[in-house]
Residue frames as qw, qx, qy, qz and C-alpha x, y, z in Angstrom:
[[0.126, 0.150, -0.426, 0.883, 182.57, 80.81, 62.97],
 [0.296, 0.226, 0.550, -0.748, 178.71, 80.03, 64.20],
 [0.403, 0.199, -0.253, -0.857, 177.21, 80.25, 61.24],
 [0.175, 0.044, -0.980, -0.083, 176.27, 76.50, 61.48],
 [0.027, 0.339, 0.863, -0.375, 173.62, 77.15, 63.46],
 [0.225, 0.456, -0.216, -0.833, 172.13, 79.71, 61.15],
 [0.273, 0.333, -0.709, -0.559, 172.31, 77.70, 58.81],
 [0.164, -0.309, -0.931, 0.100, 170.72, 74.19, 59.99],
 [0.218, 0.506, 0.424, -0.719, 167.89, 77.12, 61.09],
 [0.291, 0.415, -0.438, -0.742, 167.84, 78.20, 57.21],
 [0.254, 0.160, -0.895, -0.331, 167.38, 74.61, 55.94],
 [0.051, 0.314, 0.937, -0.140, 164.94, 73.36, 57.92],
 [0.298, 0.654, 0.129, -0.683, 162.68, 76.78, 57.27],
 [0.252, 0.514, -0.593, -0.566, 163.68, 75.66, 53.45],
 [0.025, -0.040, -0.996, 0.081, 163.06, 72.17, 54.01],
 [0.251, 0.378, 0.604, -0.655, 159.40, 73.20, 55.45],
 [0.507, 0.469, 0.274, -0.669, 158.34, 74.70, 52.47],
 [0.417, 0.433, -0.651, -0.464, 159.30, 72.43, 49.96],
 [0.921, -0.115, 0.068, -0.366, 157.67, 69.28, 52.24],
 [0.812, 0.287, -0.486, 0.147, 160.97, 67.65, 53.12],
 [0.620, -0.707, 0.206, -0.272, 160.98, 66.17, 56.09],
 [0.763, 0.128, -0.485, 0.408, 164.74, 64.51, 56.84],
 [0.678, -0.641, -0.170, 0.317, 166.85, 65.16, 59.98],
 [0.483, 0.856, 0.019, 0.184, 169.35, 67.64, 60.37],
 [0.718, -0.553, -0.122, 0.404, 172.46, 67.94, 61.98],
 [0.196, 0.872, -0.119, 0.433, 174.56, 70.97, 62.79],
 [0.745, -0.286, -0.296, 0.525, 178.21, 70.97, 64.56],
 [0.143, -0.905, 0.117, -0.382, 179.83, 73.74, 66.88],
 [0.559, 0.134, -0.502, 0.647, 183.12, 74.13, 68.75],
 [0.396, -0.769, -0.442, 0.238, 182.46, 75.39, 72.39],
 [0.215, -0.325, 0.061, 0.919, 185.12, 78.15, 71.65],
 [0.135, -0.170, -0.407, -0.887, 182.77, 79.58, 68.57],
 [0.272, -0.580, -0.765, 0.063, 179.40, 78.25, 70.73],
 [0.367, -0.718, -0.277, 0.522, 180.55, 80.80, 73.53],
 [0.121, -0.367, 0.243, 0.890, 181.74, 83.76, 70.61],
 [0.224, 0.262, -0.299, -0.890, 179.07, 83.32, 68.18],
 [0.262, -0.103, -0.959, -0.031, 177.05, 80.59, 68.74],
 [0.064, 0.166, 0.665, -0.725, 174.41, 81.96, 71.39],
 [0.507, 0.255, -0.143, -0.811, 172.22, 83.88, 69.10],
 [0.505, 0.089, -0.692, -0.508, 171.91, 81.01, 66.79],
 [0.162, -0.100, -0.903, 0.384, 170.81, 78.61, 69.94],
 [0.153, 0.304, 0.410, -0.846, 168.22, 81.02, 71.05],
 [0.379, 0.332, -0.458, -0.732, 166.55, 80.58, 67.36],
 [0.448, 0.166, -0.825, -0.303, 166.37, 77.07, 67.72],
 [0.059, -0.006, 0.779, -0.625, 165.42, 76.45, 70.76],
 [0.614, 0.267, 0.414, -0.617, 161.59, 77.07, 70.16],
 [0.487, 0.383, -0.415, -0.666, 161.81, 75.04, 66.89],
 [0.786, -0.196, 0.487, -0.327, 159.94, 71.87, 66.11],
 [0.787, 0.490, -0.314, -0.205, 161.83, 70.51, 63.32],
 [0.887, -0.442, 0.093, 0.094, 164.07, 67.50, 63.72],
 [0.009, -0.843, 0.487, -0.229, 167.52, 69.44, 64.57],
 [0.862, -0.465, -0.080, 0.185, 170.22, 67.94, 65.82],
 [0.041, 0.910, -0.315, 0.265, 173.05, 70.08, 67.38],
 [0.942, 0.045, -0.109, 0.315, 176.27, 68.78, 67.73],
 [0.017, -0.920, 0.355, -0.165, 178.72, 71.21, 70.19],
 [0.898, -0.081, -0.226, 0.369, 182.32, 69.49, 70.93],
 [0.247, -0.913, 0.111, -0.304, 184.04, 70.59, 74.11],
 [0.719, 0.443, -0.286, 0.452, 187.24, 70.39, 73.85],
 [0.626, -0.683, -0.133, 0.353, 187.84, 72.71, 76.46],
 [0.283, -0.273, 0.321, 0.862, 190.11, 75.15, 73.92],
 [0.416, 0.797, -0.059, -0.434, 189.47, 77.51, 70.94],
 [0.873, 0.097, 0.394, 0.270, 191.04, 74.77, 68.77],
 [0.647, 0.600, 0.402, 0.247, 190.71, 76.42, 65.85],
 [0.068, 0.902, -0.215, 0.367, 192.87, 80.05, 66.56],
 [0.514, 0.636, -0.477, 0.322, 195.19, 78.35, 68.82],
 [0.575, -0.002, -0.740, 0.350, 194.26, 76.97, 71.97],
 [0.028, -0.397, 0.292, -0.870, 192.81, 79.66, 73.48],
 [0.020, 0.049, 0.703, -0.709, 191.23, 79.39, 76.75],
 [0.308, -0.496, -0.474, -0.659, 186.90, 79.09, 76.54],
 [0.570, -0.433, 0.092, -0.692, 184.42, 79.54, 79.01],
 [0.927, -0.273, 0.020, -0.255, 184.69, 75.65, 80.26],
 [0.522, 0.541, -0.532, 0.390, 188.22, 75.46, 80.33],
 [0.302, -0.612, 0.554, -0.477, 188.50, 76.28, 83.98],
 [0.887, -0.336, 0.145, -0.281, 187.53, 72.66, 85.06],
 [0.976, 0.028, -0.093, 0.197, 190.24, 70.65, 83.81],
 [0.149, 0.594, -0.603, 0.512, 193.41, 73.21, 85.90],
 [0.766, -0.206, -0.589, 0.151, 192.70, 71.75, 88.75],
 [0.696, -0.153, -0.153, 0.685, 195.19, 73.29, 91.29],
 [0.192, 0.142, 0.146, 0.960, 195.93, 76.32, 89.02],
 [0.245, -0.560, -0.356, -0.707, 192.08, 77.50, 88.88],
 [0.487, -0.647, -0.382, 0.446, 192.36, 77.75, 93.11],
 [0.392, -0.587, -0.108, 0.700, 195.03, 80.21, 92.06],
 [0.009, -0.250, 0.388, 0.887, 194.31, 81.78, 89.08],
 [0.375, 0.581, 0.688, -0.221, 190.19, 81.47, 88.98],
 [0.155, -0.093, -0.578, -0.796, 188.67, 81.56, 85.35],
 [0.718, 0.007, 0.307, -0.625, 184.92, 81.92, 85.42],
 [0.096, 0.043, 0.983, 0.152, 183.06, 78.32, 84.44],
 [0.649, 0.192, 0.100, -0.729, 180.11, 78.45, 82.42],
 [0.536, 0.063, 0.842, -0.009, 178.25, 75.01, 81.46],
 [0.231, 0.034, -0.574, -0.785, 177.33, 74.59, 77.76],
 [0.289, -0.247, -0.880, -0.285, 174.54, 72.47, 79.02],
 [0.080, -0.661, -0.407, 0.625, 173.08, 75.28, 81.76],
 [0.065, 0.444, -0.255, -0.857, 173.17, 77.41, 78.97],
 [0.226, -0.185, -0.813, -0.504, 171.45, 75.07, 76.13],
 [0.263, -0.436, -0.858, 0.065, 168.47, 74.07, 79.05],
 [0.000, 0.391, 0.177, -0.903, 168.29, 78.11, 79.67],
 [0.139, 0.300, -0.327, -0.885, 167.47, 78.59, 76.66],
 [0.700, 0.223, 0.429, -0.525, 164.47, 75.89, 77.00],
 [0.478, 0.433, -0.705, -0.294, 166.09, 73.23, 75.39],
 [0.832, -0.318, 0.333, -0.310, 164.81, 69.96, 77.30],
 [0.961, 0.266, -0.037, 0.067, 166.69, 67.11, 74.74],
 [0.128, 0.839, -0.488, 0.207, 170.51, 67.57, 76.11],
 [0.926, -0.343, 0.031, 0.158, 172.72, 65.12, 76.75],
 [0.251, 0.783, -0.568, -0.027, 176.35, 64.48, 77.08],
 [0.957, 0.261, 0.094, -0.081, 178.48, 62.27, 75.43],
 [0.639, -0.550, 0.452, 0.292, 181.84, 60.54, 75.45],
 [0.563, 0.654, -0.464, -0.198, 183.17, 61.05, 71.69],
 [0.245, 0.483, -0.832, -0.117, 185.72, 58.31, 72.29],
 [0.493, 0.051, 0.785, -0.372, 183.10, 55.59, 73.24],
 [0.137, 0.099, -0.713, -0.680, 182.57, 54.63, 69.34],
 [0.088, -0.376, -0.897, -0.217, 179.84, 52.55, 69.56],
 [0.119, -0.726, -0.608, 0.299, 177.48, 54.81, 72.34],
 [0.090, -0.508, 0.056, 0.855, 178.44, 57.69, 70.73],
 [0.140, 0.120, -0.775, -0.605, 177.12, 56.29, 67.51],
 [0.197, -0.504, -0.827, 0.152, 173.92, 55.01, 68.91],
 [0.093, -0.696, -0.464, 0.540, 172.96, 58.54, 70.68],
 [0.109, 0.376, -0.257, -0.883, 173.37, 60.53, 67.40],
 [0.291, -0.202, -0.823, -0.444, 171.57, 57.96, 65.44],
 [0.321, -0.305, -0.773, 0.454, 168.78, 58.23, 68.36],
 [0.049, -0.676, -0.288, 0.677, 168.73, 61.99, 69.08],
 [0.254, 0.177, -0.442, -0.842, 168.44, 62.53, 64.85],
 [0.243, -0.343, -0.840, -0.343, 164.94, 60.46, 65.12],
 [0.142, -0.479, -0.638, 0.586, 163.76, 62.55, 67.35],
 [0.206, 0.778, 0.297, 0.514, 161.62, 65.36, 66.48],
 [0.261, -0.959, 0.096, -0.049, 162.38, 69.17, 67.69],
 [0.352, 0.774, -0.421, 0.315, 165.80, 70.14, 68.73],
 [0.969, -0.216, 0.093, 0.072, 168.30, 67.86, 70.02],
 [0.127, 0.935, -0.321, 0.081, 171.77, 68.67, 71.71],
 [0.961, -0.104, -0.116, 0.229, 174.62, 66.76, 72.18],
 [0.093, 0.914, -0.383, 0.100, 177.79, 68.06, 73.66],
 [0.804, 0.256, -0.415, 0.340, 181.06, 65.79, 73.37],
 [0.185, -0.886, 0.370, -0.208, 183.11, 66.64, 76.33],
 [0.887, -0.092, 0.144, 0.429, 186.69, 65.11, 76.04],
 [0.347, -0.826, 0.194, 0.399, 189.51, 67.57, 76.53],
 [0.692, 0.687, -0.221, 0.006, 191.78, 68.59, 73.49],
 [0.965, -0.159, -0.015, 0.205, 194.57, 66.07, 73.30],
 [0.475, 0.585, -0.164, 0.636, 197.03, 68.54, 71.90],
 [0.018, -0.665, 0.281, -0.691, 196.50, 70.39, 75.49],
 [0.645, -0.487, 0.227, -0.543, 195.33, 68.05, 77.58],
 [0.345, 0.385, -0.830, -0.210, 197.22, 65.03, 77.38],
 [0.863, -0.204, 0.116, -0.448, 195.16, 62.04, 78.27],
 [0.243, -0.578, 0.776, -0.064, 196.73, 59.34, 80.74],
 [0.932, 0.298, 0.135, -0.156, 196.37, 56.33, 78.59],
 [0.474, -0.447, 0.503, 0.568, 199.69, 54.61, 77.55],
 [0.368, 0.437, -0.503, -0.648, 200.26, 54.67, 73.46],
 [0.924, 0.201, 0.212, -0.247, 198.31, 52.41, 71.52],
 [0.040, 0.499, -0.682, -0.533, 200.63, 50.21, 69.01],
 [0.872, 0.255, -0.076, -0.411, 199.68, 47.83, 66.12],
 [0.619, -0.314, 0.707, 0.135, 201.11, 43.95, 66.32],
 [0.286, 0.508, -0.628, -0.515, 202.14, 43.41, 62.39],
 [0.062, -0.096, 0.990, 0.083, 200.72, 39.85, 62.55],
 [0.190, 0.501, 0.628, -0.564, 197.61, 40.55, 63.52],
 [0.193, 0.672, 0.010, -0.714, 196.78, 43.45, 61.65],
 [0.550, 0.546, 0.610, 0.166, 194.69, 42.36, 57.84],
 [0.214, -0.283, 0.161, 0.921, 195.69, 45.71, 56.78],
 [0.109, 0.569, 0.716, 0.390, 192.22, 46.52, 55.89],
 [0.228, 0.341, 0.124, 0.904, 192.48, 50.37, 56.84],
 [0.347, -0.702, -0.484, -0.390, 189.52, 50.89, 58.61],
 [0.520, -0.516, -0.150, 0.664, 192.24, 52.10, 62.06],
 [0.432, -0.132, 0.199, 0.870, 193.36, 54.56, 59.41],
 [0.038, -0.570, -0.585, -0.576, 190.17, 55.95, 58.16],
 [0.378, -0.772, -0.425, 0.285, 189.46, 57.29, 61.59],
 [0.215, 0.892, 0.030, 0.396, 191.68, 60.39, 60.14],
 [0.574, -0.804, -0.149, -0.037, 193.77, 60.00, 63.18],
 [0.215, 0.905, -0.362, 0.056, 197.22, 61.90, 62.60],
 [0.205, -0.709, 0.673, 0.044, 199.26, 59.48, 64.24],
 [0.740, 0.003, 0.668, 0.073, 198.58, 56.15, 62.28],
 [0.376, 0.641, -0.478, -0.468, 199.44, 55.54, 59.15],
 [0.964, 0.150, 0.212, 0.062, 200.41, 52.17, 56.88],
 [0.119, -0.813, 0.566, 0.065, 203.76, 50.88, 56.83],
 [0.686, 0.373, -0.615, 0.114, 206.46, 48.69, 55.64],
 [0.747, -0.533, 0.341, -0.206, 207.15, 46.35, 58.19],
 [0.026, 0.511, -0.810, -0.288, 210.35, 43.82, 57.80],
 [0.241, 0.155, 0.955, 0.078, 209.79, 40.34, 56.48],
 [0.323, 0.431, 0.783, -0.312, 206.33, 41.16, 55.77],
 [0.393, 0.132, 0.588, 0.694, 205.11, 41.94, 51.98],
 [0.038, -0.673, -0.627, -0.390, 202.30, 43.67, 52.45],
 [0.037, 0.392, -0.355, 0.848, 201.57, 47.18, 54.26],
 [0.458, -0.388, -0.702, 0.383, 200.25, 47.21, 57.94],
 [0.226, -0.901, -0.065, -0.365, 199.02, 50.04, 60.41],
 [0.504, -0.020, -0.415, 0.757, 201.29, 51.74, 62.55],
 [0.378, -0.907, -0.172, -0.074, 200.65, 53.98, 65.42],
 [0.251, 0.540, -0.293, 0.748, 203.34, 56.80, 66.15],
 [0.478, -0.548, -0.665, -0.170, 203.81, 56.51, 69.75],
 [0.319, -0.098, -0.169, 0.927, 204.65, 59.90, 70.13],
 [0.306, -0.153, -0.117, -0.932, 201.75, 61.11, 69.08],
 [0.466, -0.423, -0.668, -0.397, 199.30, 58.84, 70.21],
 [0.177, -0.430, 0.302, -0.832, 197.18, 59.94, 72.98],
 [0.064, 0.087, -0.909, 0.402, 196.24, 56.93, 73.93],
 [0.477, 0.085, 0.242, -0.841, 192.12, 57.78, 73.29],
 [0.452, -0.130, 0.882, -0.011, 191.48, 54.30, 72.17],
 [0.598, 0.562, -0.024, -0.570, 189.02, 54.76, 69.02],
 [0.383, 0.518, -0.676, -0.357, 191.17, 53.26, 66.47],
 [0.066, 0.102, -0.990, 0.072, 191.37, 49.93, 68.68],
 [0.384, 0.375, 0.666, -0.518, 186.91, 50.14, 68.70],
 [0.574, 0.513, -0.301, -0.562, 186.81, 50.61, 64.93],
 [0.459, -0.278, 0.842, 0.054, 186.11, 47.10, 63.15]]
């Protein structure tokens, strides 16, 4: 619930005096950013150790149930003519608070998303990144379903490691060995699995 950023403060103040200089990294949902997150921003902000803050905006309160945050309002469209939510930017807010190292970043772009964390954790001083890609559970993203061609597929897991709820490894007929499948009811179509190799 916030405390992340506490904490990655704590360690690197711990880190200091014990002469251990590594990178840190510290993650935050934009629902707990915008409920308990602020303080801990404001702390870091003047610090020169090499932070790296990691906020994913989802665009919900994932974690309690979907609820509505502060950057929600952009993706009604339509509705937020008629039923205006305010819209605050996590990244008007980070650069308030005299952060200068802020970027954003396409979580399902595997490779450049991988690159700019590996990047912004060699940096020294504090270094944000905010993900912004819309929770799939509410936002459904127009991408048809991925599926996996049983011939193809070496069945060397590395689709399934991505933790992503709707693949899995499966008996296929004829074919002795297991395989990846993609449920394409649940997939959302956010292509990751098919950029993992």
């Amino acid at each position: 619930m916030g405390a992340s950023l506490g904490m990655v403060l704590g360690m690197a103040k711990a880190n200091r005096l014990a002469g251990i200089e590594t990178p840190l990294v510290a993650t935050i949902g934009d629902g707990t950013f915008f409920h308990s997150g602020l303080s801990g921003m404001v702390q870091l902000s003047d610090e020169t150790e090499n932070i790296t803050v990691i906020c994913m905006d989802n665009r919900t309160t994932a974690m309690t149930g979907g609820q509505a945050t502060m950057t929600t309002n952009q993706l009604y469209g339509d509705e937020a003519k008629t039923n205006p939510r305010h819209f605050i930017s996590i990244k008007s807010i980070v650069s308030a608070c005299g952060v200068t190292d802020v970027q954003t970043v396409d979580q399902f772009q595997v490779k450049t998303l991988q690159k700019t964390i590996k990047e912004a954790m060699k940096r020294p001083g504090i270094s944000v990144l905010i993900m912004e890609r819309p929770c799939a559970l509410n936002f459904k993203i127009v991408h048809p379903p991925y599926g996996v061609d049983p011939s193809i597929c070496i069945g060397c897991r590395n689709c399934v490691n991505t933790n992503c709820p709707p693949i899995n490894m499966h008996q296929y007929a004829g074919i002795n060995a297991l395989k990846s499948h993609i449920d394409p009811d649940m997939c959302v179509g956010c292509s990751v699995c098919s950029q993992i190799g």
